[in-house]
C-alpha positions as CSV (number, residue, x, y, z in Angstrom):
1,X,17.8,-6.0,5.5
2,X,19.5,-2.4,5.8
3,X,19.3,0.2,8.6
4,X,18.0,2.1,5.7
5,X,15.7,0.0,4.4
6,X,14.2,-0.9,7.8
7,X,14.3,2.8,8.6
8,X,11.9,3.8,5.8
9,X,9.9,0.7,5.6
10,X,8.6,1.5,9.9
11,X,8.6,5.4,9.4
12,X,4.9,5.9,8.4
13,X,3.1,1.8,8.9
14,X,-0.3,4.1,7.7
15,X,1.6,4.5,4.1
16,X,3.3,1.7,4.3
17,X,0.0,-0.1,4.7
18,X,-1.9,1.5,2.0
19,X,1.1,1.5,-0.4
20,X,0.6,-2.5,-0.1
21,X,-2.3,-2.6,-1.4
22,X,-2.2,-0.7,-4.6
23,X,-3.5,-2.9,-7.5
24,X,0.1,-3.6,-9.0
25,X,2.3,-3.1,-6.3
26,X,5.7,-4.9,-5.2
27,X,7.9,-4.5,-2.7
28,X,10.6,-2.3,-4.4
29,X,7.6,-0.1,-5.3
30,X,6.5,0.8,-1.6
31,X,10.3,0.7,-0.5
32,X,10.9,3.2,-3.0
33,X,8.6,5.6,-2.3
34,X,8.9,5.0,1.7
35,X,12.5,6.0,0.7
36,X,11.4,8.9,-0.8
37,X,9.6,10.2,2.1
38,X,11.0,8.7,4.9
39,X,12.0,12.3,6.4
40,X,9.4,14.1,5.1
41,X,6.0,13.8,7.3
42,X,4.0,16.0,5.2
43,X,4.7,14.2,2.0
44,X,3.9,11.2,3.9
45,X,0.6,13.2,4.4
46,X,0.1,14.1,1.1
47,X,0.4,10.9,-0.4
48,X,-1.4,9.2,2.2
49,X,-4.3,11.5,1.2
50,X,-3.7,10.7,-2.3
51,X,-3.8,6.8,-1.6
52,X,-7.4,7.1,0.5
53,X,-8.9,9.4,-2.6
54,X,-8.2,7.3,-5.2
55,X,-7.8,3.6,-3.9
56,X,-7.8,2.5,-7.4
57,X,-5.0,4.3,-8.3
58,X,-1.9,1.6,-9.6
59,X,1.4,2.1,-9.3
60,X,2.1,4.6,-12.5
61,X,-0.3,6.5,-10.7
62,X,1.3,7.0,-7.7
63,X,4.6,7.5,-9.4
64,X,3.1,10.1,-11.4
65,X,1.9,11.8,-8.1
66,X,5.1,11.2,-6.0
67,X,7.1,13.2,-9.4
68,X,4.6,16.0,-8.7
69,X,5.3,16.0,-5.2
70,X,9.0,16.6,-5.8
71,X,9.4,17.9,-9.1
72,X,6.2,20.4,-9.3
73,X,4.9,18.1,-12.4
């Protein structure tokens, strides 16, 4: 495993954790978006908060909600 790939997998274990257990989820799923926010604590936050208020939400879900995060949609 990368540096990288390490990196964002142990930068937030409380997303990480939650991410994991998304209906649908796989492992390039949760690397992705611990990618996406591996330097960015608040958006950690946010979609950690996201995750706990809808723990039914799948994968397309949380895609949709990481977009809005970064693109404003």
């Amino acid at each position: 495993m990368s540096y990288k790939t390490e990196r964002a997998l142990a930068s937030n274990s409380e997303l990480k954790s939650l991410l994991e257990k998304v209906p649908d989820t796989y492992f390039d799923f949760v690397l992705g978006v611990m990618l996406t926010f591996v330097d960015d604590k608040a958006g950690q936050n946010k979609m950690i908060s996201f995750l706990k208020t809808n723990p039914n939400a799948n994968t397309d879900d949380v895609s949709e909600y990481e977009n809005k995060l970064l693109f404003g949609y």
